[in-house]
C-alpha positions in Angstrom: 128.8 104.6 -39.9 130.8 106.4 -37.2 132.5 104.1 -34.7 134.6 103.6 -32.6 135.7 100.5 -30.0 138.0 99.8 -27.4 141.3 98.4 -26.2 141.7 94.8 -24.5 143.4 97.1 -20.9 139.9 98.5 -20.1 137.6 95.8 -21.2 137.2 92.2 -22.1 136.4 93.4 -26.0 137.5 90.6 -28.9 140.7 90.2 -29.9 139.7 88.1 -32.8 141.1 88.5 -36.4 140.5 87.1 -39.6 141.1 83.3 -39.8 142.5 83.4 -43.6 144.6 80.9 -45.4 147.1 81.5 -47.8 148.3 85.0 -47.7 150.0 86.0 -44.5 147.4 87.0 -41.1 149.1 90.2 -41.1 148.7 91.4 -45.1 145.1 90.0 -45.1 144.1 91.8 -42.4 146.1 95.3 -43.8 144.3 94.6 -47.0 140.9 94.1 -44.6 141.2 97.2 -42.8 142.4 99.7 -45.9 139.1 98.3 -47.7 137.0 99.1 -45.2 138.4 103.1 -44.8 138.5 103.3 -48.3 134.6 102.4 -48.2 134.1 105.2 -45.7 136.1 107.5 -48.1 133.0 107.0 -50.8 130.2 107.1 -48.2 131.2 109.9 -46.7 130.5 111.8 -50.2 126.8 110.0 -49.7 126.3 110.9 -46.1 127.2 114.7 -46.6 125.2 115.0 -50.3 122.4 113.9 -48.5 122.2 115.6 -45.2 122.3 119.2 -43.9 121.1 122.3 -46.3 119.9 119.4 -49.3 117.8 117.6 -47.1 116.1 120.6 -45.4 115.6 122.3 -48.6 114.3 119.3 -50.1 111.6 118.9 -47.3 110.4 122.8 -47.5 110.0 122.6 -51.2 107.9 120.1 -50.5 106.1 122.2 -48.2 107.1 120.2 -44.7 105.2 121.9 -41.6 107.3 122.0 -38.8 106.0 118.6 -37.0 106.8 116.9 -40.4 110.4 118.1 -39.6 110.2 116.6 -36.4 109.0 113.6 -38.2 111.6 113.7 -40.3 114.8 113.8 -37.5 112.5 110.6 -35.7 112.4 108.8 -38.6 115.7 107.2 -38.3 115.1 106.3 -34.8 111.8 104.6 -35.6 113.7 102.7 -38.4 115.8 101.3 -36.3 113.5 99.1 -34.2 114.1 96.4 -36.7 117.3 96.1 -35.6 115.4 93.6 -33.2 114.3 91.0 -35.5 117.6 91.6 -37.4 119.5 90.4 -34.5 117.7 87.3 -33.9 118.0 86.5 -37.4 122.0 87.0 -37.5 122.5 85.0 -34.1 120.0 82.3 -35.9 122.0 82.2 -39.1 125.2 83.7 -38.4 125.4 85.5 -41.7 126.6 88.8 -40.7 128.4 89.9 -43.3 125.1 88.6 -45.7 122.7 90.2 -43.7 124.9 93.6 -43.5 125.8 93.5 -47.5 121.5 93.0 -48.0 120.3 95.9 -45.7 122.6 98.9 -46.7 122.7 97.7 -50.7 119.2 98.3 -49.5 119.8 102.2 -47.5 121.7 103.1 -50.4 119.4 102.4 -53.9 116.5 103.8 -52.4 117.9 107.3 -52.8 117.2 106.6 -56.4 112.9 106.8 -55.8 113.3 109.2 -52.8 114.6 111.5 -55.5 112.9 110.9 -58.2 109.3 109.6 -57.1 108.0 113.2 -55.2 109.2 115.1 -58.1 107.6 113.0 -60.8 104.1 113.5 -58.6 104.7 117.1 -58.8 105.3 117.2 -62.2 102.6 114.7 -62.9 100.3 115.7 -60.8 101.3 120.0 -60.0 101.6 121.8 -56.9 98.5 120.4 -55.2 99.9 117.2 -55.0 102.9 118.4 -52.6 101.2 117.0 -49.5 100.8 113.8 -50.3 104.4 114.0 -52.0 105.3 114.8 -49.0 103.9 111.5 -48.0 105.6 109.7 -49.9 109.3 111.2 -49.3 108.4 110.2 -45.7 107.5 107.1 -46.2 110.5 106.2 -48.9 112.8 107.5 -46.5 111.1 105.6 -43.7 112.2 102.6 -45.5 115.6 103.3 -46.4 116.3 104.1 -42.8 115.1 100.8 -42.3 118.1 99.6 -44.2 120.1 101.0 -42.6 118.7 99.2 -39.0 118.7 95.8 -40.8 122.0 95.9 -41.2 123.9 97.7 -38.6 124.0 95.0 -36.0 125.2 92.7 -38.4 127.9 95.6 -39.2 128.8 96.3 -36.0 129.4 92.5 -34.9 131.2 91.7 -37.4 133.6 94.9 -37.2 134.1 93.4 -33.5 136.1 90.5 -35.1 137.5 91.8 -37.8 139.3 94.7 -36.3 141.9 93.9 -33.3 140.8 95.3 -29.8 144.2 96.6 -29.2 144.2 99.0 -32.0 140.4 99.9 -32.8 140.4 103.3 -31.2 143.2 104.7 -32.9 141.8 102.5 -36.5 138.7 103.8 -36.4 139.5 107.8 -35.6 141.8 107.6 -38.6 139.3 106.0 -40.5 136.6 109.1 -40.3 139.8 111.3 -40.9 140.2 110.2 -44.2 136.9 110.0 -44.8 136.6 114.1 -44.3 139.5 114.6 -47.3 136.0 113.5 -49.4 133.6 114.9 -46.9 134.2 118.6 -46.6 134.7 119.2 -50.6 131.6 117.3 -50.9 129.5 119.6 -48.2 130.9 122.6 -49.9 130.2 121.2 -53.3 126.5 121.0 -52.6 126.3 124.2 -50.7 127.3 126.2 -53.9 125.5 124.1 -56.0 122.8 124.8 -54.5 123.2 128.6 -54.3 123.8 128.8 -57.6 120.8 127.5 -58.9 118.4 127.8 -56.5 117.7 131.8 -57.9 115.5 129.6 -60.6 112.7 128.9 -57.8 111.7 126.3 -55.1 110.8 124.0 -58.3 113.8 124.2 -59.4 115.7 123.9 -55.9 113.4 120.6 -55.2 115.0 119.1 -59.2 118.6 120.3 -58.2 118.7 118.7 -54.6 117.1 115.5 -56.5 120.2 115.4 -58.8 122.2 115.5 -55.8 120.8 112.8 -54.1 121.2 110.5 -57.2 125.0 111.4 -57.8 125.3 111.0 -53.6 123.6 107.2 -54.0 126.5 106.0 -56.7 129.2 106.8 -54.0 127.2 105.4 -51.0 126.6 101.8 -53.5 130.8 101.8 -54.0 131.1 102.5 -50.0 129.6 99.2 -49.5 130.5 97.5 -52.7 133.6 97.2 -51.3 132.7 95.2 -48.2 131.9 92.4 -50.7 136.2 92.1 -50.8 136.5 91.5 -46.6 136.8 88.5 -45.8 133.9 86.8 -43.2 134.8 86.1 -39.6 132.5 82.6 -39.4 129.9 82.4 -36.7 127.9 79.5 -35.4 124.2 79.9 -34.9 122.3 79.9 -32.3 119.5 77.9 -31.3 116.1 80.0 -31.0 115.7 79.1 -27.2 119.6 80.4 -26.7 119.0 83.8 -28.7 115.5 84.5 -26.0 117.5 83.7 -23.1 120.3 86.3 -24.9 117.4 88.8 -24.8 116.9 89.0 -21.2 121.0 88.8 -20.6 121.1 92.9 -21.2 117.9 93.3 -18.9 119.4 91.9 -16.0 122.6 93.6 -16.9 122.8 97.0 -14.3 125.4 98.4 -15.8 124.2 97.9 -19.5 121.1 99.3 -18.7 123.1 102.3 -17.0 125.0 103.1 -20.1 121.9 102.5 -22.1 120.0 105.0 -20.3 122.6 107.6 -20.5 122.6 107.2 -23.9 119.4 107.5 -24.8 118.6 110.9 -23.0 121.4 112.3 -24.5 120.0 111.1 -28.1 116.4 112.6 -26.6 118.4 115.7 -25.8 120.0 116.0 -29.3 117.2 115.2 -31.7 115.1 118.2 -29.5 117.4 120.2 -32.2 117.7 117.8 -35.0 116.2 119.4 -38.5 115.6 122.4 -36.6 118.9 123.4 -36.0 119.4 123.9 -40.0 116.0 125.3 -40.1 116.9 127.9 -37.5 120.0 129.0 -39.4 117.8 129.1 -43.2 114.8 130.7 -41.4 116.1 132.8 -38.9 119.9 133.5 -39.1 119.3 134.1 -42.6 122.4 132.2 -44.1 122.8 130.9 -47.7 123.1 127.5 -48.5 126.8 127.9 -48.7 127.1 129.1 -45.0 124.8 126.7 -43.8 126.9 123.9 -45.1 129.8 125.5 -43.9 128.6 125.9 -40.6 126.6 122.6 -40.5 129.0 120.2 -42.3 132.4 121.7 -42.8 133.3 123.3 -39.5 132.0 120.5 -37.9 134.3 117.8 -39.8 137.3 120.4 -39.6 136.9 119.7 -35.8 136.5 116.4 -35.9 139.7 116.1 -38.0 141.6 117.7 -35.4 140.5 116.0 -32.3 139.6 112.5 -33.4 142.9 111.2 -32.6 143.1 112.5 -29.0 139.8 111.6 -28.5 140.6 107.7 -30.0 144.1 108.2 -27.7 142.4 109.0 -24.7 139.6 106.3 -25.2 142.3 103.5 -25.7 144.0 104.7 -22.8 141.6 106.4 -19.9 138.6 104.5 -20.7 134.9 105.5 -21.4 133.5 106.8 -19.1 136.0 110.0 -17.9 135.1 110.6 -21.9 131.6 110.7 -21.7 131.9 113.0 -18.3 134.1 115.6 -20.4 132.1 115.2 -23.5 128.4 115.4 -21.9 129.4 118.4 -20.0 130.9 120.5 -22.3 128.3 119.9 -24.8 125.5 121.6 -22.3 126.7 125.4 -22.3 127.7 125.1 -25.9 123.9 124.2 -26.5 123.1 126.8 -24.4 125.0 129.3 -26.4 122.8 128.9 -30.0 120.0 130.8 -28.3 123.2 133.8 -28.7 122.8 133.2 -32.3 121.7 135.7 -34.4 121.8 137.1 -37.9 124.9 140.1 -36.8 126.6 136.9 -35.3 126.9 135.0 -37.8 130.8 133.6 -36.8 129.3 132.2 -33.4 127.7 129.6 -35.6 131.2 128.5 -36.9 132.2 128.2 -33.5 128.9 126.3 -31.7 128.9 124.3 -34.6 132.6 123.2 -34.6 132.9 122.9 -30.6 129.4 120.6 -30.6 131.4 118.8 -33.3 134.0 118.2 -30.8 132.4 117.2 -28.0 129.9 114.7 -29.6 133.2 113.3 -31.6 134.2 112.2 -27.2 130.4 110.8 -27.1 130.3 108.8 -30.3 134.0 107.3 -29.4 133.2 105.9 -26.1 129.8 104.8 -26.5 130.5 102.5 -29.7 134.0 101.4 -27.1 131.3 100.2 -25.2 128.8 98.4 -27.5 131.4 96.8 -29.3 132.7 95.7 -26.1 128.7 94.1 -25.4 128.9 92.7 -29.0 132.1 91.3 -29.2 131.7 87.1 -30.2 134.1 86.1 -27.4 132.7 88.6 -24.5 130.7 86.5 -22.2 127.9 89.0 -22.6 128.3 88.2 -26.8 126.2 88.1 -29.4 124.0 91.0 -31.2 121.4 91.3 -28.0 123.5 93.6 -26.1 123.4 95.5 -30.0 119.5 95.5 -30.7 118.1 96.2 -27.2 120.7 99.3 -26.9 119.6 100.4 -30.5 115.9 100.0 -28.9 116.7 102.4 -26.2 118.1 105.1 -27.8 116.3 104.8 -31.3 113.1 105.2 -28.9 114.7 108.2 -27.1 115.6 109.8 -30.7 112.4 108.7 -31.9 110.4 110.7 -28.9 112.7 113.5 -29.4 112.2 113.9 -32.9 108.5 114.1 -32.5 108.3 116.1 -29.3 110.1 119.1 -30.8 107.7 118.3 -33.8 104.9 119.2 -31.8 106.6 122.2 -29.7 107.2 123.8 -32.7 103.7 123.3 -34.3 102.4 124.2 -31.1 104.8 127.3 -30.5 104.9 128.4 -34.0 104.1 131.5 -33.3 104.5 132.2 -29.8 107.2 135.5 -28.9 109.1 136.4 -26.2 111.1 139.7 -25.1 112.5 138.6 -21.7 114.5 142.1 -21.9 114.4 145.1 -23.6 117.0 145.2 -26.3 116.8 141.7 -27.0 115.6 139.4 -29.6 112.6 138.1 -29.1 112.4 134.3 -28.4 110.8 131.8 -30.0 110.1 127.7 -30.2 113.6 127.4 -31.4 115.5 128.4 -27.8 112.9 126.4 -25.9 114.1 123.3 -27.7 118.0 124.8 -27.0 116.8 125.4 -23.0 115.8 121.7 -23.0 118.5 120.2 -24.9 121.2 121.6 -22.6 118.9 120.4 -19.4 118.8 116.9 -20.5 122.3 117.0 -21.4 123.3 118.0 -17.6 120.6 115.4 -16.5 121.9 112.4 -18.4 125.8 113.3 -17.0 124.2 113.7 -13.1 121.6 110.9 -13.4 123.4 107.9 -14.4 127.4 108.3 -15.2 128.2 108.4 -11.0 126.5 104.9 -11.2 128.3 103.9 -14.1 131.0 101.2 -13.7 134.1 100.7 -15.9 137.1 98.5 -14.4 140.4 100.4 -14.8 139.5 103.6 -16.0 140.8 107.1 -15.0 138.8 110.1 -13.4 137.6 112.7 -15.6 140.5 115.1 -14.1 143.0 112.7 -15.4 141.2 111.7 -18.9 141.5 115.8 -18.9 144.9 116.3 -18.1 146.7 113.8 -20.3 144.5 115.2 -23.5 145.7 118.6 -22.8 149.2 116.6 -22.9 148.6 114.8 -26.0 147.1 117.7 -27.8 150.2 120.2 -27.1 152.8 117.1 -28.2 150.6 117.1 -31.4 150.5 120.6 -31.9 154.4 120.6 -31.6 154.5 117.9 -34.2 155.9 115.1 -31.9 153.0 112.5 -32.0 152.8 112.6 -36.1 156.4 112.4 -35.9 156.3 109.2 -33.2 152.7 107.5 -34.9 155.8 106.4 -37.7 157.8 104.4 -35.8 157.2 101.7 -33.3 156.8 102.6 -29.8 154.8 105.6 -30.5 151.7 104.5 -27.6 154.7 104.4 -25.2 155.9 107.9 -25.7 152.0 109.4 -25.5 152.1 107.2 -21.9 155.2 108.7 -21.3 153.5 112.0 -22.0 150.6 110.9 -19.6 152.9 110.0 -16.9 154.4 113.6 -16.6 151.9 114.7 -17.1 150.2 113.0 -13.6 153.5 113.4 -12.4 154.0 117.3 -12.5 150.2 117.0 -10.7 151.3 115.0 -8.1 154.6 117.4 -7.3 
C-alpha cells in the first residue's frame, strides 16, 4: 500500500488522532505511526518477491499466451470492484480496522495455494495439464486480489484518522523510504536466485519462483500482523438509507468526478504496458532475470528513495494538482522513449525505468492527497463512498486496459514493421508504448484545466520551489534542518526566494 495524503492548508482533510487513554496522545500515536512503517518494512519484501521477473516467469512456465498476460495485469482491477459492497459494509458497521485486518490476512495466505496448487497439478497431472493450471493460478490470484479490495477502503479510512493531516505527506514518503532498505535487497535477491537456478529448466524455474512466493507470504502475514497493535479510531454506523444517499454524493460531485476521470485514463494508459513491459525486456531486450529486476524493481525504488521527500514537500505545500500537471507530463515522452529500447541499449532501460519511477512517485502522492481528503471521517464529503466509487473508476479503467492490450497483442502477435531502413522492426509492444503516451497527454489536456483545488500553486511554481528543495537537499541542508524544529519554515523560506528571485 503506497499512499500518500494531504495537509489541512490545501484541503479540509481530518485532523483527527487517536483518542487513547493512559499513555500520553503524543507517545501513543509515535508508537501508532512507527508500527505501521515497520509493517511496510515486511511487506515490502512480499510486494517485490512477488512481482516483476517471478511473477512473469511464473506465468510463461505455465505457458500464459499473451491475452492471459493481459488477463493477468486486469486482474487486480477487476478485484477491486468489491471494494463496493466492502464500503457499504464498513459505513454499516464501522469496523474498519476488522474489516481491513480480515481482507489482507486474506491477500496475503493465499500465496500459499497460488504457489503450491499449479505445481502440484503439474506434477500430478504432467505437462498437459498446464492450461487448465493456468486456470487455476488465474483464478487463485483473482481471489487474493480480491483481498486486497475488501480491505483497502477500510485501510485507507482509517489511515485518514489515525495519521494527522498536517504531517501525512512528509509520514508517508518516509514511510515507503524505509520500506526500500528491505525492498531493493529483496528484488535483487530474487533476480539472482532465479538466475541461478533457472539453468535446471522451465520446471524447475516454475518450483523455484513457487518457493519464492511462500518465503514472500510469511513477510507480507508480519506486515499486517502488526496492524493488530494500532489502536482503532471508533466510528458510528450508518443507517442503510444514509450510506445510498452517500453513494450518489460522489456522482453529483463535479470535481470528484474530474479527478476520478483523470485518474482512471491515466491507469488505462499504464496497464496498456503492464505485464508486457517485463515481457518486452525477457522476450525482446534479452535481459537475465537479474537485469530485469534491476531495471524493473531496483532502479525504480532507488528513484523513488531519492525524490519521495520532495515530492511529499511539494504536495504538503503546492498542492495536487500542479503535481499531477508535472508528473502526467513528464511521464508521456519517457513512455515514448521504451520504443528506443533495444538489446545494444541496454542502460536506457535503467534510465526509463528509474525516470517513470519518478514521475508516477508525483502521481501516486497527490492522488491518495486527494482520496484521503474525500474519505476523511470529518470532511463533509466523508465516509468510504467517495473511496469505493473512485476505486470503481479506475479499477474499470485498469481492468479495460489490462485486457485491451491482451487482445492487441494476441491480435498483433506477429505483425512487423520497418518504418525506416536501418531500424528495428516494430511490433505489438511499441503500439501499446504509442498509446500509453497518447492517453497520458490526453488525461493532463482533458480534465486537469477543469480541475479545481483551493489554494494551490501553478505548475511553474510547484516546479520552481522542487528545483529549490532538491539543490538544498543535495547540499545537505534539509537532512540537516528535518532534525530540529522549524525545518517546514526554512524549505518555505527556500520557496519564497525562490519566487522571489522570479519576480526580480
Amino acid at each position: 500500500m503506497n499512499l500518500t495524503p494531504s495537509p489541512p492548508s490545501l484541503s479540509s482533510a481530518p485532523t483527527r488522532t487517536l483518542p487513547l487513554s493512559g499513555p500520553r496522545p503524543a507517545s501513543a500515536l509515535r508508537r501508532s505511526l512507527g508500527l505501521i512503517t515497520l509493517g511496510w518494512v515486511f511487506g515490502a519484501v512480499w510486494f517485490t518477491a512477488t512481482s516483476g521477473a517471478p511473477l512473469t516467469l511464473f506465468a510463461q512456465s505455465l505457458h500464459a499466451s499473451p491475452f492471459q498476460f493481459g488477463v493477468l495485469t486486469a486482474l487486480p482491477f477487476i478485484a477491486s470492484l468489491a471494494s463496493v459492497p466492502a464500503s457499504f459494509l464498513i459505513d454499516a458497521t464501522g469496523k474498519r480496522r476488522r474489516i481491513f485486518l480480515w481482507g489482507l490476512y486474506v491477500q496475503r495466505f493465499m500465496w500459499f495455494p497460488i504457489a503450491l496448487v499449479p505445481v502440484w497439478m503439474l506434477g500430478r497431472f504432467g505437462g498437459a495439464a498446464a492450461g487448465e493450471a493456468m486456470f487455476v493460478f488465474l483464478a487463485l490470484t483473482f481471489v487474493m486480489h480480491c483481498g486486497q479490495g475488501t480491505g483497502g477502503p477500510a485501510w485507507v479510512s482509517w489511515m485518514a484518522d489515525v495519521v494527522p493531516a498536517r504531517i501525512s505527506g512528509k509520514y508517508f514518503s518516509r514511510r515507503r523510504q524505509w520500506a526500500m532498505l528491505t525492498a531493493i535487497p529483496a528484488a535483487l535477491f530474487a533476480g539472482m536466485f532465479l538466475d541461478r537456478q533457472g539453468v535446471q529448466g522451465p520446471t524447475a524455474v516454475l518450483h523455484w519462483c513457487a518457493i519464492l512466493f511462500l518465503c514472500a507470504a510469511v513477510f507480507g502475514i508480519a506486515d499486517i500482523t502488526l496492524f493488530q497493535f494500532v489502536p482503532d479510531v471508533p466510528r458510528e454506523p450508518q443507517p442503510p438509507r444514509l450510506l445510498l444517499r452517500s453513494f450518489a454524493g460522489p456522482l453529483r460531485d463535479r470535481r470528484f468526478l474530474l479527478f476520478a476521470g483523470f485518474v482512471g485514463i491515466l491507469t488505462f494508459a499504464v496497464q496498456l504496458v503492464g505485464q508486457f513491459a517485463n515481457l518486452y525486456l525477457l522476450d525482446v531486450v534479452k535481459v537475465n532475470n537479474t537485469r530485469a529486476q534491476l531495471m524493473l524493481l531496483v532502479a525504480p525504488m532507488a528513484a523513488q528513495l531519492l525524490v519521495l521527500p520532495i515530492w511529499g514537500i511539494a504536495a504538503d505545500r503546492m498542492g495536487k494538482k500542479p503535481l499531477l500537471v508535472l508528473a502526467a507530463l513528464g511521464s508521456v515522452p519517457v513512455g515514448l522513449a521504451w520504443c528506443l529500447l533495444t538489446p545494444e541499449d541496454k542502460w536506457l532501460g535503467y534510465v526509463l525505468s528509474a525516470a517513470g519511477a519518478a514521475l508516477w512517485t508525483g502521481v501516486e502522492i497527490a492522488n491518495f492527497n486527494f482520496v484521503l481528503e474525500f474519505a476523511g471521517s470529518t470532511d463533509r464529503r466523508g465516509g468510504t463512498s467517495y473511496v469505493a466509487v473512485n476505486s470503481v473508476i479506475i479499477n474499470l479503467a485498469g481492468c479495460a486496459g489490462g485486457l485491451v492490450a491482451g487482445g492487441i497483442a494476441q491480435i498483433l502477435k506477429d505483425w512487423h514493421w520497418t518504418p525506416l531502413p536501418g531500424f528495428r522492426p516494430a511490433t505489438f509492444y511499441d503500439v501499446l508504448f504509442v498509446c500509453a503516451a497518447a492517453l497520458r497527454l490526453a488525461a493532463v489536456a482533458g480534465f486537469l484545466p477543469f480541475l479545481h483545488e483551493p489554494r494551490a500553486r501553478s505548475a511553474g511554481h510547484a516546479l520552481r520551489f522542487m528545483i529549490a528543495a532538491t539543490w538544498e537537499s543535495a547540499s545537505g541542508v534539509i537532512p540537516r534542518l528535518m532534525r530540529r524544529p522549524g525545518a517546514s519554515g526554512a524549505i518555505a523560506r527556500a520557496q519564497t526566494s525562490v519566487l522571489s528571485r522570479r519576480a526580480a
